[in-house]
GUDOLUM-226992 format. One line per field, with one value per residue (C-alpha): residue in three letters; chain; x negated, y, z negated. Coordinates in nm, 2 decimals, padded with zeros to 4 digits. Each point is the difference from the previous one (the first is absolute). Layout:
BEGIN
resn (Ala / ...)
chain (A / ...)
px (X / ...)
py (Y / ...)
pz (Z / ...)
// end
This chain:
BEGIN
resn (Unk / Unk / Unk / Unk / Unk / Unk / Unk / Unk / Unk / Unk / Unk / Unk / Unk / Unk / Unk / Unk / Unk / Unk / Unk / Unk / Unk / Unk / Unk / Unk / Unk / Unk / Unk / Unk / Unk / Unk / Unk / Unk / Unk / Unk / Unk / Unk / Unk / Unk / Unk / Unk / Unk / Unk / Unk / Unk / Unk / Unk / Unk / Unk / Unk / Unk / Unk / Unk / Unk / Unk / Unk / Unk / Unk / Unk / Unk / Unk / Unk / Unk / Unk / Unk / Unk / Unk / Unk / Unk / Unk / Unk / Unk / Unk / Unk / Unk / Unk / Unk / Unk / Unk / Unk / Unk / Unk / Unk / Unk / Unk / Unk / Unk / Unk / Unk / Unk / Unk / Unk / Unk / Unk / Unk / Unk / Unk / Unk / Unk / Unk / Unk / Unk / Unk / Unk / Unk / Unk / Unk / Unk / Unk / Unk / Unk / Unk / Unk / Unk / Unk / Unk / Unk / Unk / Unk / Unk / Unk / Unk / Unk / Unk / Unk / Unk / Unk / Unk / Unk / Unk / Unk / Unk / Unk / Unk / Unk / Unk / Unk / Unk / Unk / Unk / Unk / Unk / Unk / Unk / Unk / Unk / Unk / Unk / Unk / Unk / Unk / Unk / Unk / Unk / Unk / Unk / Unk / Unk / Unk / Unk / Unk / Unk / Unk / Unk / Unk / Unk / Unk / Unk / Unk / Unk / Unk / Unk / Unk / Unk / Unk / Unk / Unk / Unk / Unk / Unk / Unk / Unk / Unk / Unk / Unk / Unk / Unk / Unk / Unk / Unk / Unk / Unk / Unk / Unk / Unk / Unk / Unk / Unk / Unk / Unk / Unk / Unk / Unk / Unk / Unk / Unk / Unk / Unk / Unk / Unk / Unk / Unk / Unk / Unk / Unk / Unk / Unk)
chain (A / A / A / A / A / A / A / A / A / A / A / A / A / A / A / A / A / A / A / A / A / A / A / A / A / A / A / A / A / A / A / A / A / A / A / A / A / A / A / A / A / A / A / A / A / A / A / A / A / A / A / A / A / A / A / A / A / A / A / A / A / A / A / A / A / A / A / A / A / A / A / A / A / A / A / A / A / A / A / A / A / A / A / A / A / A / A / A / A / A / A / A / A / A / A / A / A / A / A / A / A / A / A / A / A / A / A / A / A / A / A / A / A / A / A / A / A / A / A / A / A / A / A / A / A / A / A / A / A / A / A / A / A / A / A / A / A / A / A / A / A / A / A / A / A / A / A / A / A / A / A / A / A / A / A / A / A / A / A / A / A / A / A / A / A / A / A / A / A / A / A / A / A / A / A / A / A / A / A / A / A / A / A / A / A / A / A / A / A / A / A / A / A / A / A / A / A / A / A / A / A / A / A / A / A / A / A / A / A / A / A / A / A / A / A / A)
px (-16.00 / 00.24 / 00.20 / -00.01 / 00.15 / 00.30 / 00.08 / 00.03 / 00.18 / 00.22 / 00.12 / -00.04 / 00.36 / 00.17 / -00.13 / 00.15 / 00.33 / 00.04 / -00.10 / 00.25 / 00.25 / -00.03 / 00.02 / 00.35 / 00.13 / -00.14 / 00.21 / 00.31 / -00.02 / -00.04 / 00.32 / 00.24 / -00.08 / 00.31 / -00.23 / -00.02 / -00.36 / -00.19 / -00.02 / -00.37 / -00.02 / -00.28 / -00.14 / -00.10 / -00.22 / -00.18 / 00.01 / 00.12 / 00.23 / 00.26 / 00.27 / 00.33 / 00.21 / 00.27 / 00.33 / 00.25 / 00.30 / 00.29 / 00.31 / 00.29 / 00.22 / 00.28 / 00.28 / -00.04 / 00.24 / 00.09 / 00.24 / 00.34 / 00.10 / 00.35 / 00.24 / 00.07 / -00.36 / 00.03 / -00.28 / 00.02 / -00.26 / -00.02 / -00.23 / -00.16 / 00.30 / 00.23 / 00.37 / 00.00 / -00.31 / 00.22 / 00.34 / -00.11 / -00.20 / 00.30 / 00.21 / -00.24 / -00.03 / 00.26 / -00.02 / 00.10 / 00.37 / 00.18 / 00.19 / 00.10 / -00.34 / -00.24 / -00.08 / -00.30 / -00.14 / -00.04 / -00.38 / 00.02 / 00.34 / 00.02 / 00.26 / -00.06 / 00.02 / 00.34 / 00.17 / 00.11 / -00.17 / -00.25 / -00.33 / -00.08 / -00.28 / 00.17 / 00.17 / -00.18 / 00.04 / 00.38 / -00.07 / -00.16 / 00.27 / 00.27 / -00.27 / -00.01 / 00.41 / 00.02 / -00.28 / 00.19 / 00.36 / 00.10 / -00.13 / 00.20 / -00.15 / 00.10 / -00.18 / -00.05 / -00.05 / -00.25 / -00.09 / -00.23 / 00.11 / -00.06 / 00.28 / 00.37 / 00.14 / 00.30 / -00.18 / -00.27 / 00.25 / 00.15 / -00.37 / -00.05 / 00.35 / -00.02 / -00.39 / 00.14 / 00.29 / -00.23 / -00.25 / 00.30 / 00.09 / -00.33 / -00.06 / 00.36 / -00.13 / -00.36 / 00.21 / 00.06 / 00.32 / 00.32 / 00.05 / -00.30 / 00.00 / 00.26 / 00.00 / -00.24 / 00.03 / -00.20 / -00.11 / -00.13 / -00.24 / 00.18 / -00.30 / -00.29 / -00.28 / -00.20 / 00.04 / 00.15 / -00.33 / -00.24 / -00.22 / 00.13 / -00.22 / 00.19 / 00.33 / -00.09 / 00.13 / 00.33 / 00.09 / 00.11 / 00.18 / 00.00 / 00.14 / 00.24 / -00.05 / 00.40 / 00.01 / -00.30)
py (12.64 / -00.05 / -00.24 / 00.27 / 00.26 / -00.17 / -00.10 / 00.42 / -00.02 / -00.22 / 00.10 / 00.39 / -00.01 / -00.20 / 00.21 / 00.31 / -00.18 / -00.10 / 00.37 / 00.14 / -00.26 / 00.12 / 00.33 / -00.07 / -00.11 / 00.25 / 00.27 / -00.20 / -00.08 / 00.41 / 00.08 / -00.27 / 00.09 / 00.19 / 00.14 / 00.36 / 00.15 / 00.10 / 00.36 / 00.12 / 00.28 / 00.22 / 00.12 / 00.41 / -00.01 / -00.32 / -00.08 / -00.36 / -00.14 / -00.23 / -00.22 / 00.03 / -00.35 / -00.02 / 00.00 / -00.20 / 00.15 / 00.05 / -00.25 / 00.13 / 00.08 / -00.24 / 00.06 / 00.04 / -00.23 / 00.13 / -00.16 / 00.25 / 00.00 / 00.02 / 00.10 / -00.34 / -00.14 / -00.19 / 00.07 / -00.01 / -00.08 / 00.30 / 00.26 / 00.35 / 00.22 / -00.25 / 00.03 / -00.18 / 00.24 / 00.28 / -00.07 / -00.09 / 00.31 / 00.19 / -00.15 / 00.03 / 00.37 / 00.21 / 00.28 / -00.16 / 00.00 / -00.22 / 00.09 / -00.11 / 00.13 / -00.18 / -00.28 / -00.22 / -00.25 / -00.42 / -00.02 / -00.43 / -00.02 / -00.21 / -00.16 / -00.26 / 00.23 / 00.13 / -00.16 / 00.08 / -00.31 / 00.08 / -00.15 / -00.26 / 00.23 / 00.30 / -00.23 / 00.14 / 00.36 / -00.07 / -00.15 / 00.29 / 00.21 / -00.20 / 00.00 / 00.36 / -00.02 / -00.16 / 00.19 / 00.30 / -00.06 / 00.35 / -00.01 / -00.02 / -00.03 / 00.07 / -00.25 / 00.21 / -00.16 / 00.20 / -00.07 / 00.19 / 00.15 / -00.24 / -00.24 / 00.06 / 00.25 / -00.20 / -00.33 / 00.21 / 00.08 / -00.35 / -00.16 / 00.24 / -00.04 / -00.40 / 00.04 / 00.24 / -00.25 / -00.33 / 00.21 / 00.09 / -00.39 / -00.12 / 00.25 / -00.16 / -00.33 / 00.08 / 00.03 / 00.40 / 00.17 / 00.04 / 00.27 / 00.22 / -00.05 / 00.29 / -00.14 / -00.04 / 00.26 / -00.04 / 00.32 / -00.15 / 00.26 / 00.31 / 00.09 / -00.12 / 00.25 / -00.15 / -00.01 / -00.28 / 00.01 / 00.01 / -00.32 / -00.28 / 00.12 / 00.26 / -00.09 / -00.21 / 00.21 / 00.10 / -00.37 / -00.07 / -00.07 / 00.23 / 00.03 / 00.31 / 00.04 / 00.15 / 00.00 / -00.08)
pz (-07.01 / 00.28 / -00.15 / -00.33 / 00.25 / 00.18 / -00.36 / -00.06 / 00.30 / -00.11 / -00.36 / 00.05 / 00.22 / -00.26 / -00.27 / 00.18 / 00.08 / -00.39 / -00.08 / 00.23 / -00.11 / -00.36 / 00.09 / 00.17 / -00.35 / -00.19 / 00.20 / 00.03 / -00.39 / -00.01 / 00.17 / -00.08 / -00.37 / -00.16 / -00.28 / -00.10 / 00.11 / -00.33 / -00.07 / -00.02 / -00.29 / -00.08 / -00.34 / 00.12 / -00.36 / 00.03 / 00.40 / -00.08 / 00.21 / -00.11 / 00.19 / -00.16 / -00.05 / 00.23 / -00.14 / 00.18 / 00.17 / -00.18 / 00.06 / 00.10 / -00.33 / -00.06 / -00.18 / -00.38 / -00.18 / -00.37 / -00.29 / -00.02 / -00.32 / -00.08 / -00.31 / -00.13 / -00.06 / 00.40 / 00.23 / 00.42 / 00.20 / 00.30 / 00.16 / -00.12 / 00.20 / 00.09 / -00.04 / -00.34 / -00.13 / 00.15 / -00.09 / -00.39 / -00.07 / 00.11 / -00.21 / -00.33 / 00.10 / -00.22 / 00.21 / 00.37 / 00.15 / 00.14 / 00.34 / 00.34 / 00.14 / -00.25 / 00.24 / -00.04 / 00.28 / -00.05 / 00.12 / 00.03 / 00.11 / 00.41 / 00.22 / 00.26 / 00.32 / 00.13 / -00.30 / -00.38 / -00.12 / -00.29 / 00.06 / -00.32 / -00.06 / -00.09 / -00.28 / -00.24 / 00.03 / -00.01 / -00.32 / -00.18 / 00.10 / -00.18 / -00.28 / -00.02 / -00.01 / -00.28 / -00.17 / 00.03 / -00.03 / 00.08 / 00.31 / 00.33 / 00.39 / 00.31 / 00.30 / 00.30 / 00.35 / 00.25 / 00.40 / 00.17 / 00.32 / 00.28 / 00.13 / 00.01 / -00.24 / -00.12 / 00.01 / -00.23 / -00.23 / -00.05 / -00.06 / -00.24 / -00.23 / 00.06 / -00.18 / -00.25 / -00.09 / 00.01 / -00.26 / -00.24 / 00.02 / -00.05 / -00.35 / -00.12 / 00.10 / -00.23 / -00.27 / 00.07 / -00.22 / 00.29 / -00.24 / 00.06 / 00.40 / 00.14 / 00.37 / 00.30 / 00.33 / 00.31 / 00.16 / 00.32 / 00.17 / -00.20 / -00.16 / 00.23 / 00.01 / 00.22 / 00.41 / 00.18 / 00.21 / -00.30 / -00.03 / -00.23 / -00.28 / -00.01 / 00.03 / -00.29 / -00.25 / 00.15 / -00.03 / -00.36 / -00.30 / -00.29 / -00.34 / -00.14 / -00.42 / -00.05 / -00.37 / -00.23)
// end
């Protein structure tokens, strides 16, 4: 008998420490867990009470790509609202204008930082712009060149004609009509909106380049 109890006296603290130890990682599992919590729904008609599946959160929505068709049978690879998805359904629709204030905004077109250098990514957009040149002979751009409103005025205004003029070369260099293109102008921080104190986020869409349809 007494050597049945010191044995009880022996296990019955390490059955308590391995309780309390599983205990532990039950609650840590609990919160560290990013899944939703079931929702618990009741039946008012038949008292049963169901638990709902969990439905997972939404991911944030990317960008939808889409195929832009144009008049001679070609196809460019862009995004639902993007310039080319713009600019083309403008040009199909009988009932739009040209003019100097019909302006529409590259949405993938960078520079390496203080400089008119196009970034090799933004290749492509520059491509489907030629493309849409010489889908639609009739057509002729202006490149416009936009800052937002930090910095030096003048220094603003010299970015923004140097980035207007390397986009003008590089549509001529994709094979873009001279013909169609009617010049490049930088505006500098003419047209900002936004204030020179406003986050970066912000500023964002001061800083530019954007495409004038003169004749369609």
């Amino acid at each position: 008998m007494e050597k049945s109890a010191s044995s009880m006296k022996w296990l019955l603290p390490v059955l308590l420490a391995v309780l309390a130890f599983a205990l532990m990682l039950y609650f840590v599992k609990g919160c560290g867990s990013n899944s939703a919590t079931p929702v618990v729904e009741s039946d008012t008609t038949t008292g049963k009470v169901e638990v709902a599946p969990v439905q997972p959160a939404a991911a944030a929505t990317a960008t939808e790509s889409l195929k832009v068709k144009l008049p001679d049978g070609s196809e460019l690879d862009a995004h639902k609202g993007g310039i080319e998805d713009q600019l083309v359904a403008f040009l199909n629709d009988p009932n739009s204008k040209a003019g100097k204030d019909v302006w529409f905004d590259f949405d993938e077109l960078n520079f390496e930082t203080g400089s008119a250098k196009i970034t090799a990514e933004s290749q492509q957009q520059i491509k489907n712009i030629a493309a849409i040149l010489k889908a639609f002979p009739k057509v002729k751009i202006k490149i416009g060149g936009y800052t937002d409103k930090t910095g030096d005025s003048a220094i603003n205004k010299k970015l923004s004609q140097d980035r207007a003029d390397a986009t003008l070369d590089a549509i001529k260099s994709a094979g873009g009509n001279p013909s169609q293109l009617t010049g490049a102008e930088g505006y500098g921080s003419q047209f900002a909106k936004v204030d020179a104190t406003a986050s970066d986020e912000e500023r964002k869409k001061d800083r530019r380049i954007s495409v004038s349809v003169r004749e369609k």
